[in-house]
N, C-alpha and C positions, 0 to 999 in steps of 0.2 A: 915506445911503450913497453912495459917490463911485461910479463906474462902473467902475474899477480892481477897487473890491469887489464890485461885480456882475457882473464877468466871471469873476470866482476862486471865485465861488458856482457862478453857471453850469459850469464847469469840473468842479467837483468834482462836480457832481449828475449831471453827464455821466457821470465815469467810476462812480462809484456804479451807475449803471443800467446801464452798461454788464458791469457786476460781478456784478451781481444777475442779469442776463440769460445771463451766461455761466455761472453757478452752475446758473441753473434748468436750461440745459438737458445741465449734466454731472450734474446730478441723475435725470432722464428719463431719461439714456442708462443710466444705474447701473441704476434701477429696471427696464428692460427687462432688464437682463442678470440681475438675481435673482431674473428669472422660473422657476419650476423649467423643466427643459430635459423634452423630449421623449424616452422614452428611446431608446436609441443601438438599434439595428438587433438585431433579434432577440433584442432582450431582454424578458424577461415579467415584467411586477409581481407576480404569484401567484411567482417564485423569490425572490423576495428574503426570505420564510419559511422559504428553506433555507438559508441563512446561520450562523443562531446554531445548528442541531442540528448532532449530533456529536459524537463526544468527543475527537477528535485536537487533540491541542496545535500547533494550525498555529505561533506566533507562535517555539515552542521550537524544534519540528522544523527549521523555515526556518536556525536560529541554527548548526546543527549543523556543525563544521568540514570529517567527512569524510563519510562513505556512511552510512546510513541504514540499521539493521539490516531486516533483511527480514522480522520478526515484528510490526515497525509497522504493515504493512498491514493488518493484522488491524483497525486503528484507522475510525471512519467518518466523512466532511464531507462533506458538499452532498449527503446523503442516500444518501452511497455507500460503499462499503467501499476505503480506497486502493487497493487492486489493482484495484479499478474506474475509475478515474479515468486522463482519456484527455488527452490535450495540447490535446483540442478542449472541452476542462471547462473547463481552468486558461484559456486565453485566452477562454472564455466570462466566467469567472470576474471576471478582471481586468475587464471592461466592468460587470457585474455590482453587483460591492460595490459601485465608485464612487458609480453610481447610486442605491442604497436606502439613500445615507447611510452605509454604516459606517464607511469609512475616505478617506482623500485617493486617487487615483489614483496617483500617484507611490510610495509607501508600500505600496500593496497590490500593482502591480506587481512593487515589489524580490522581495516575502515569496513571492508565486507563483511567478513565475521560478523562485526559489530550490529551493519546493515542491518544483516540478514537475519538477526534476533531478533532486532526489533520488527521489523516488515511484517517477521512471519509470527510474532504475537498477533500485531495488528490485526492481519488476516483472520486469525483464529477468533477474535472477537467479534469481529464482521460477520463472519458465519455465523456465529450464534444470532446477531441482530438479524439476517436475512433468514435463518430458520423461523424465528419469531415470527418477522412480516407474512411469511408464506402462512402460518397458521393461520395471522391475523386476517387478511384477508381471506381466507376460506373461511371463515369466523360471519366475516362480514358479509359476504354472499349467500350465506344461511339465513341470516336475521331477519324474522318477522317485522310487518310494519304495525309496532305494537309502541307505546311511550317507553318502556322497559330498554327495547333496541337504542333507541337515540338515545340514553343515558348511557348503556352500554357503548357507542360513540365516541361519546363526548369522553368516559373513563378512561378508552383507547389512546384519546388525544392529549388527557394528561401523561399516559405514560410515555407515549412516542416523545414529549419534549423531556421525560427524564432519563429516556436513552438516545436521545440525537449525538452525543458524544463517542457514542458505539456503533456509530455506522457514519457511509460518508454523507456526504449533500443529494447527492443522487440517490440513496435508497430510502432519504428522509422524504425528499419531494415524492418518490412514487410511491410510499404509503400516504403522505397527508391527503394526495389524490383520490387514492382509493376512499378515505374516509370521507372525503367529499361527495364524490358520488353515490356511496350507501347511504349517507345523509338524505342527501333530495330523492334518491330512490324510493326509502322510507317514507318521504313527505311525500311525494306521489302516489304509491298506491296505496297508502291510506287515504287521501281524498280521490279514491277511484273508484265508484261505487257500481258495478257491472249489475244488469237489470240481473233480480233475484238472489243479488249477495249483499250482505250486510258488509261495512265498512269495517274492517279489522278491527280497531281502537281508537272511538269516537274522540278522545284524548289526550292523540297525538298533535293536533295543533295546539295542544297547553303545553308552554314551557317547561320541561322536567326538571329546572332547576330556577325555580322561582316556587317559592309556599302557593300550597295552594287556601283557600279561603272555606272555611268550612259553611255549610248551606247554613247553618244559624244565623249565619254572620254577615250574609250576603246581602248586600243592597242592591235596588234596581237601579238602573244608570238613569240619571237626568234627563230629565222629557218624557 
């Protein structure tokens, strides 16, 4: 072999090694970085079991164009009921998933975000319907056993069905409750007549929403 060809050997065995060495050590650096990571501040390995319970459709709800009916809440994730679910959840959240593997960071970001807008509308509506109720009810615990009251009632109960959409199933059933039992409360002590009291409103057991007949016009019943 002329030395021409022993220097073109040499040469190449040079950059070879030099090739090999530069591999190895972009290999080590890789292998450090697929180290699993420590996790991120205040996060706990025992949450990452609250993840998969619940039955709220995070992935649909997130899709949702406008507002978020407020009987979703009703729905449960990360061990909570949505109207439980605080802005310090969802940015928990986000660090969260990442870590126990479920999904990408970037990805589980958009959906929370997204969440967490709508939720926490929700909520805010909700409050308003339970300020409501709380009035309503102390509304109703006042009310004379007068004909006036059970119209007053009954006017409650048309509104309560024109905001059932503002609140969930559970704070609709515990007003219609309420208005039940101020109902027949009304109808009781007005037919309660304590020796030396007069009967609040002799005209409580007429219907307040049927005409009433005026005495001109009044026939006496058959027999």
């Amino acid at each position: 072999m002329t030395s021409d060809g022993k220097s073109a050997r040499l040469a190449v065995l040079a950059i070879l090694t030099a090739l090999c060495l530069q591999f190895s050590t972009l290999h080590s650096a890789g292998a450090q970085e697929q180290q699993p990571d420590e996790p991120p501040k205040d996060v706990k390995d025992e949450d990452c079991s609250k993840i998969p319970g619940g039955n709220a459709p995070i992935n649909i709800l997130a899709r949702l164009k406008g507002g978020m009916a407020v009987e979703n809440l009703e729905f449960t994730y990360f061990k909570k009921k949505l109207y439980e679910l605080t802005q310090e959840d969802f940015d928990y959240l986000k660090k969260l998933i990442p870590y126990c593997g479920e999904q990408n960071s970037e990805q589980i970001a958009y959906i929370l975000d997204r969440l967490s807008v709508l939720v926490l509308e929700a909520q805010q509506t909700r409050q308003k319907s339970i300020d409501w109720i709380k009035e309503t009810v102390e509304q109703l615990e006042k009310l004379p056993a007068t004909k006036e009251s059970i119209e007053e009632v009954h006017n409650i109960e048309i509104e309560l069905k024109n905001r059932q959409l503002e609140m969930t199933r559970a704070d609709l059933n515990y007003l219609a409750m309420k208005l039940n039992e101020s109902r027949d409360r009304l109808y009781r002590d007005a037919s309660t007549e304590p020796t030396g009291d007069k009967r609040q409103d002799p005209q409580i057991r007429v219907s307040p929403f049927m005409p009433e007949i005026p005495p001109e016009d009044r026939r006496p019943d058959p027999g």
